[in-house]
C-alpha positions as CSV (number, residue, x, y, z in Angstrom):
1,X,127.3,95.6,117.4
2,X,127.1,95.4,121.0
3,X,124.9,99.0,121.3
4,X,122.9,99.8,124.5
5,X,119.0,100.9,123.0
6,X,117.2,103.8,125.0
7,X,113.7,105.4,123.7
8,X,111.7,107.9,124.3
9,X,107.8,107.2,123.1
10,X,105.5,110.3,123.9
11,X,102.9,107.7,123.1
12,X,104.1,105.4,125.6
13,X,107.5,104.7,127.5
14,X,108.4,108.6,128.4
15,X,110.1,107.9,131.5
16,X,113.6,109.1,130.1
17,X,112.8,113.5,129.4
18,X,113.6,115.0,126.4
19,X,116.8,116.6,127.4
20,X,118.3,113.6,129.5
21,X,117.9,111.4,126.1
22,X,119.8,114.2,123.8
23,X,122.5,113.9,126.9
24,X,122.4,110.2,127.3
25,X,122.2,109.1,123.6
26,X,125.8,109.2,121.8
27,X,123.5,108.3,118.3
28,X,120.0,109.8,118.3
29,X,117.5,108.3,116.0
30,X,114.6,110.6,114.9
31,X,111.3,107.8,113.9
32,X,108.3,109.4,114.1
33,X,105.2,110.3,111.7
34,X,106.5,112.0,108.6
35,X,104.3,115.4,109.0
36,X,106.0,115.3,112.5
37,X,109.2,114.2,112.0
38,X,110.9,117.9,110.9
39,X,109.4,120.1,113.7
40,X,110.4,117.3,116.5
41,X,114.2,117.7,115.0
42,X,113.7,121.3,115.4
43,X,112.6,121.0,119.3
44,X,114.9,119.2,120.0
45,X,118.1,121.6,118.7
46,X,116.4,124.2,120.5
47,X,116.8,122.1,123.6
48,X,120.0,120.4,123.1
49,X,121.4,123.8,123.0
50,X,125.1,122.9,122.1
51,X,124.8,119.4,124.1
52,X,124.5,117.7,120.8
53,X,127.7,118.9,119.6
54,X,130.4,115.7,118.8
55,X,127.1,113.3,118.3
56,X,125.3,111.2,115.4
57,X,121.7,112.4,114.4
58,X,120.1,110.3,112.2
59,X,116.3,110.0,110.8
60,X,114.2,106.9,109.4
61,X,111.7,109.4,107.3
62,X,109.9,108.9,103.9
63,X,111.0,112.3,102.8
64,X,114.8,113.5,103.6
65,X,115.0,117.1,102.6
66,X,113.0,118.9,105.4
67,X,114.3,116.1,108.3
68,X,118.0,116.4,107.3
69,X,117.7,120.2,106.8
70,X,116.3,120.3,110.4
71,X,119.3,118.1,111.7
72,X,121.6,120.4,110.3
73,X,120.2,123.0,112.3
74,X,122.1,121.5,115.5
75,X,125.4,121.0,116.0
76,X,125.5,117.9,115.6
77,X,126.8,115.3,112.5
78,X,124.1,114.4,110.7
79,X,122.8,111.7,107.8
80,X,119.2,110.7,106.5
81,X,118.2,107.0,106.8
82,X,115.1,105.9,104.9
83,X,115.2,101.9,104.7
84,X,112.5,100.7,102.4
85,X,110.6,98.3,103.7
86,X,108.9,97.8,107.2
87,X,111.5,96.2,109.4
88,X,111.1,92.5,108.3
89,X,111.1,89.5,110.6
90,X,114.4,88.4,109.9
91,X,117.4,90.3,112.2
92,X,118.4,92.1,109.5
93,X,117.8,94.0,106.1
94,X,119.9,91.6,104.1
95,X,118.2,91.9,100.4
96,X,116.7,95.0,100.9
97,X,117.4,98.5,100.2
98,X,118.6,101.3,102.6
99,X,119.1,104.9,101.2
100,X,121.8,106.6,102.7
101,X,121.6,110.8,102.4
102,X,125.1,111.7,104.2
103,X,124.9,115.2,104.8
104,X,127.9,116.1,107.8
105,X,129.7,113.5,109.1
106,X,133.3,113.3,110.1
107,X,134.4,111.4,113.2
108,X,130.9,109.7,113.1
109,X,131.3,108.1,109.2
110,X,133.4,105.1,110.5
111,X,130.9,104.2,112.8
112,X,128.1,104.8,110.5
113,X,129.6,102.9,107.7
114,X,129.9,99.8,110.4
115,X,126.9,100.1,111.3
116,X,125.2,100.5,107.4
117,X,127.4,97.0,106.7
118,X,126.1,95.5,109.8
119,X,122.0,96.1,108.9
120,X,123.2,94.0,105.5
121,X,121.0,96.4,103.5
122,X,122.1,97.3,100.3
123,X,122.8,100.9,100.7
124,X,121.8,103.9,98.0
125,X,123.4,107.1,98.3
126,X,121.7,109.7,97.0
127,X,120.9,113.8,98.0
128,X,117.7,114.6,100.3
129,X,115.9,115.9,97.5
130,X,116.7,113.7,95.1
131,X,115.5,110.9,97.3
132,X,112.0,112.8,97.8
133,X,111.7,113.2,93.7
134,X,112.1,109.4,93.9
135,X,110.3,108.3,96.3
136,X,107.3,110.6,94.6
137,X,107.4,107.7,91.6
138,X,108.9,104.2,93.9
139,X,106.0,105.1,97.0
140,X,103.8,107.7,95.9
141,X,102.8,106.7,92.5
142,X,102.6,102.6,93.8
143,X,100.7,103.3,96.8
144,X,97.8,105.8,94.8
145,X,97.8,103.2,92.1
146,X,97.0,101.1,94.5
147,X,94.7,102.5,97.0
148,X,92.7,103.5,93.7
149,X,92.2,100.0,92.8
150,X,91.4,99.0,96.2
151,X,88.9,101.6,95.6
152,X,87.8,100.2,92.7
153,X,87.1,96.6,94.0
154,X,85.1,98.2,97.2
155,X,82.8,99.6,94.1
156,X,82.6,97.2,91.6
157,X,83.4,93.4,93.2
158,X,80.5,92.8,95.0
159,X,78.3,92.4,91.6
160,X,80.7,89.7,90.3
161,X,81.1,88.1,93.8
162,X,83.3,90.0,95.7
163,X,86.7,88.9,96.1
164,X,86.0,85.6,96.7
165,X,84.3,85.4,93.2
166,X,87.4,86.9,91.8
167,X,89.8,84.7,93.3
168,X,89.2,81.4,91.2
169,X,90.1,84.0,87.7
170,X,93.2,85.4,89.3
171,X,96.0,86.2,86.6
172,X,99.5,86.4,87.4
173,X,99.5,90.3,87.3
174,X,96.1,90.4,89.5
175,X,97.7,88.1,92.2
176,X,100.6,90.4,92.7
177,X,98.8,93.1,92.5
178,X,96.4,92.1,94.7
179,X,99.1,91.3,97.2
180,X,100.8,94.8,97.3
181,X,96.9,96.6,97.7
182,X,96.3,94.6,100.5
183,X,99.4,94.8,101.9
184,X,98.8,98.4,102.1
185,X,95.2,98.3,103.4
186,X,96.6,95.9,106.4
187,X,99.2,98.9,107.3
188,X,99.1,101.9,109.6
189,X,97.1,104.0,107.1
190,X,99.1,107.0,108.7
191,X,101.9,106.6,106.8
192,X,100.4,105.9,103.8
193,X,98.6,109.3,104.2
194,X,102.1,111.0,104.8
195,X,103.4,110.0,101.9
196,X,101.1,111.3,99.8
197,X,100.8,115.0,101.6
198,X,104.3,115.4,102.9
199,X,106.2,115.2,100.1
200,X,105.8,118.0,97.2
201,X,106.8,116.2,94.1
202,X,103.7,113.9,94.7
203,X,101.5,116.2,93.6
204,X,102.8,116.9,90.2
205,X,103.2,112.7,89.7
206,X,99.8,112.8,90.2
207,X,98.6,115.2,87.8
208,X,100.3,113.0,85.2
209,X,99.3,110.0,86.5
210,X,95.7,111.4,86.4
211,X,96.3,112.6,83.3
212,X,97.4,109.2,81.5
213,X,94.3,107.4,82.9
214,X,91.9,109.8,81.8
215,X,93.2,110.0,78.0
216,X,92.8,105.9,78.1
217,X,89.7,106.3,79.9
218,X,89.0,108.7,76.5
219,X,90.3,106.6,74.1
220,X,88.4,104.0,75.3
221,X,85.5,105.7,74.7
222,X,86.0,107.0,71.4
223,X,86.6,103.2,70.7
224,X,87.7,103.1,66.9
225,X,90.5,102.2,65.4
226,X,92.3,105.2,65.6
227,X,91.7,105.4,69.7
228,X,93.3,101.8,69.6
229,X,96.7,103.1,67.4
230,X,96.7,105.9,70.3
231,X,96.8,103.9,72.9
232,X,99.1,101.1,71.4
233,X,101.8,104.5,70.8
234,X,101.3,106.4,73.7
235,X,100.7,104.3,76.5
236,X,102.9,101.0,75.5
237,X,105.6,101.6,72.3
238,X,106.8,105.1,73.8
239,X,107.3,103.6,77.1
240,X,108.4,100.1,75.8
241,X,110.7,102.5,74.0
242,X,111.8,104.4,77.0
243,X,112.5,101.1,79.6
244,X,114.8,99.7,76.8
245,X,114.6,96.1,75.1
246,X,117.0,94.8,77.7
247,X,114.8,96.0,80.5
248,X,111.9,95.1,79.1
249,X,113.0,91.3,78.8
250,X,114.4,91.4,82.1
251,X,111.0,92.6,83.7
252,X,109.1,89.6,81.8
253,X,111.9,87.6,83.3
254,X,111.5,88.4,86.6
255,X,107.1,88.3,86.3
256,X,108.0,84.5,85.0
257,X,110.0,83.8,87.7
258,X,107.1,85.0,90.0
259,X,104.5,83.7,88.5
260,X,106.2,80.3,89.0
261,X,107.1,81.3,92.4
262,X,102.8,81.7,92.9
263,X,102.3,78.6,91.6
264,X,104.2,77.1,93.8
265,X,102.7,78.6,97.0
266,X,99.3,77.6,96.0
267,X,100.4,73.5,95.9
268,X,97.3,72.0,97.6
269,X,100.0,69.7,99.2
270,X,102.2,70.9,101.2
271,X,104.2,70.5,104.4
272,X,106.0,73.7,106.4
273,X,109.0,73.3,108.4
274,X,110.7,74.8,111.1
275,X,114.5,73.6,111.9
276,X,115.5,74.1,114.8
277,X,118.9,73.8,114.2
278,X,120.4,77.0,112.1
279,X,123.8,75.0,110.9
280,X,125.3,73.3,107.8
281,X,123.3,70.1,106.5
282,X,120.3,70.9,108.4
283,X,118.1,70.9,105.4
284,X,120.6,67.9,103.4
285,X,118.6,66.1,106.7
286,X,115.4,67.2,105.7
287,X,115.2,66.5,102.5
288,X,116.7,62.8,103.1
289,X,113.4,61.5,105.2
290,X,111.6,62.2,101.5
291,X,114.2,60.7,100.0
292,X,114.6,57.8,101.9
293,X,110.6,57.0,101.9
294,X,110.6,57.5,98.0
295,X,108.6,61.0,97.8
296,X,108.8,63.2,94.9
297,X,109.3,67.3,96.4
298,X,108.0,69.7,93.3
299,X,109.1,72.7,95.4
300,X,111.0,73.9,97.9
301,X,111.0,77.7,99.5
302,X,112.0,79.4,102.8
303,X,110.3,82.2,104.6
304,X,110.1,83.7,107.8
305,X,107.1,83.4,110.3
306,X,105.4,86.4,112.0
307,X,107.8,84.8,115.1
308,X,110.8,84.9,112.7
309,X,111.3,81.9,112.6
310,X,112.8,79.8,109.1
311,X,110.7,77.7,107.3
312,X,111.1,75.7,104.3
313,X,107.6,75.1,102.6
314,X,107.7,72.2,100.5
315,X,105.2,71.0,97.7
316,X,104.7,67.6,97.1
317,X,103.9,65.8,94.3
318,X,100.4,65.1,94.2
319,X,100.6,61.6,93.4
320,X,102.5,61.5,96.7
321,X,101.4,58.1,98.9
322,X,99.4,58.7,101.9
323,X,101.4,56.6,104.2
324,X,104.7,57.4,103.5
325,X,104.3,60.9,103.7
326,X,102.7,59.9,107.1
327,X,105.6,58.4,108.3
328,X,107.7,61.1,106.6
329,X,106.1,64.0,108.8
330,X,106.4,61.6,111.6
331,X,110.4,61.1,111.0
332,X,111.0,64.5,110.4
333,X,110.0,65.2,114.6
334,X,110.9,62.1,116.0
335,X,114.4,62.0,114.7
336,X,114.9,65.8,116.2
337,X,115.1,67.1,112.7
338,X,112.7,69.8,112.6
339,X,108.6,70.7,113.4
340,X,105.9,70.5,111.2
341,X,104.4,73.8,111.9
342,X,101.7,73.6,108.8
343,X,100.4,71.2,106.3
344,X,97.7,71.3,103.9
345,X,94.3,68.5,104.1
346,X,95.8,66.9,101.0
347,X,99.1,66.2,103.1
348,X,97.2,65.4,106.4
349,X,95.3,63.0,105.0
C-alpha cells in the first residue's frame, strides 16, 4: 500500500518520543504485551491531548474489550485488530484469520477496509467482548490443554524413553498434537501467560475444563461397567450430539486429510526446492526433469522457509533409481530451474 512505517520500542528503537509519534503517525498501532496493552492506550490519550483527533487507532491484542474501550477514551477513530496467528513468513495473511472489532470509524473505514483486503486475511467481525468469550475457548482452552500435556510428558516420558522412545509409536492424533505443544513451548512464554491471566472468561473455561477431566479421571477409577456407559454419554454421544453429524464427518475428513498430509512429510526420500523464478510454468519445469528421466513423484507440497522463501518438497518413490535422480537434482540447477536446498540420505545417495 505504499505506507511509510515509524516505531517506537521502549525496549529498543526509542529515538522518536512519545508525543512526536502520536503527531507523526496518521495510523497508530498499539502491539505490546497484553497485561500492558490497555494502560499504554490510556497514556497515550492523556498525552495526545486532542492531537489524536481525525486519526486511526488500532490494536493487535489477544483480548479486545479493555484495549478498544481504552482507544475510545481519545478522540480518535478507533477498531480492534487481533490476527490469529504469529505473522507467518509469507508477505501476507492470505489463509488465515483476522478479527475485526470496528468500534468508531468514519472517514478512516475506507482506508481500513483497503487495508483489511490488502493483509488477504480472512476477516471476522465480531464485538470486543464477544471476541474475549471466544478466544477463552479458540486460545485459552488449546494452549492449557496443551501446556498440561507438555506437563505431562516432562513427568511421565522419561520411564518409557523420553520422547525419542515415543516417537517411533506416534498416532496421527499424538503427531499433531505434539506439534501444537511444542509449538507453544518454542514461543515467547509471555504471551502465553497473558492469555491465560488477562482475559476473565478463562477462568470459568477452566473450572469446566477441570471439571470434565477429573470426572473421567473418576470414572476411570471406579472402572466398571457403569463408569464406562458414563463416559461413552457424557464425554463423547452428548458432544458428538452437540458438533452435529455433518460436523462430525467433516472433522474426520479434515484429520484424514492430515494424517495423509504427515505421511507425506515423513517420505525418507525426498528432495526440497527453491524456484527462483515466482511466474507461470515454473513448477510445469520442475516437474518435467522427473519426467523426462522416468521418476515416479508420490508427493508434492509447498512451504515457506524461516527466509520465506517457496519450496516445493517432493517425495519420491522409493524404488526411485540412484542415478537418475542424480542427474535429476543435477538438471534441476544446471538448467537455471531451481536450488536444491534439502534432500534426504535416501535421495543423496
Amino acid at each position: 500500500m505504499g505506507l511509510r512505517v515509524l516505531g517506537r520500542d521502549p525496549a529498543g528503537d526509542t529515538a522518536l518520543g512519545e508525543r512526536e509519534l502520536i503527531e507523526a503517525a496518521d495510523v497508530l498501532v498499539f502491539a505490546a504485551p497484553i497485561r500492558h496493552t490497555p494502560a499504554l492506550i490510556r497514556r497515550y490519550a492523556e498525552l495526545a491531548a486532542g492531537a489524536e483527533r481525525g486519526k486511526l487507532w488500532l490494536d493487535v491484542t489477544s483480548t479486545k474489550a479493555e484495549p478498544v474501550a481504552a482507544m475510545l477514551a481519545s478522540q480518535a477513530e478507533v477498531a480492534g485488530l487481533h490476527p490469529m496467528s504469529a505473522a507467518p513468513k509469507a508477505p501476507t495473511l492470505r489463509g488465515r484469520v483476522m478479527v475485526v472489532c470496528e468500534a468508531r470509524l468514519a472517514a478512516w473505514r475506507p482506508w481500513l477496509e483497503s487495508f483489511l483486503a490488502a493483509t488477504e486475511a480472512a476477516c471476522v467481525r465480531a464485538e470486543p467482548a464477544q471476541h474475549d468469550r471466544v478466544m477463552a475457548l479458540v486460545q485459552g482452552m488449546v494452549h492449557a490443554a496443551h501446556m498440561a500435556q507438555g506437563a505431562v510428558l516432562r513427568e511421565l516420558a522419561p520411564a518409557v524413553g523420553g520422547l525419542a522412545g515415543i516417537r517411533p509409536f506416534r498416532s496421527v492424533g499424538y503427531e499433531l498434537d505434539e506439534a501444537v505443544t511444542r509449538r507453544i513451548l518454542a514461543s515467547n512464554p509471555a504471551i502465553y501467560q497473558d492469555i491465560q491471566f488477562e482475559n476473565p472468561y478463562v477462568a470459568p473455561m477452566l473450572e469446566r475444563l477441570a471439571a470434565h477431566i477429573e470426572r473421567l479421571r473418576d470414572l476411570v477409577r471406579q472402572g466398571d461397567d457403569a463408569a464406562r456407559a458414563a463416559m461413552r454419554e457424557e464425554l463423547l454421544a452428548q458432544s458428538g450430539d452437540f458438533v452435529g453429524a455433518r460436523a462430525l464427518a467433516e472433522g474426520s475428513y479434515a484429520f484424514e486429510r492430515l494424517g495423509y498430509l504427515l505421511a507425506d512429510l515423513s517420505e525418507p526420500r525426498y528432495l526440497s526446492v527453491f524456484l527462483p523464478q515466482d511466474q507461470p510454468g515454473s513448477l510445469r519445469a520442475l516437474l518435467s526433469v522427473f519426467e523426462q528421466r522416468g521418476i515416479n513423484l508420490d508427493s508434492i507440497h509447498s512451504s515457506r522457509s524461516a527466509d520465506g522463501e517457496l519450496h516445493f518438497r517432493i517425495g519420491l518413490d522409493r524404488a526411485v533409481d540412484a542415478a537418475a535422480l542424480a542427474a535429476a537434482t543435477r538438471a534441476i540447477e544446471e538448467e537455471g530451474i531451481g536450488r536444491v536446498v534439502a534432500r534426504s540420505d535416501a535421495a543423496a545417495s
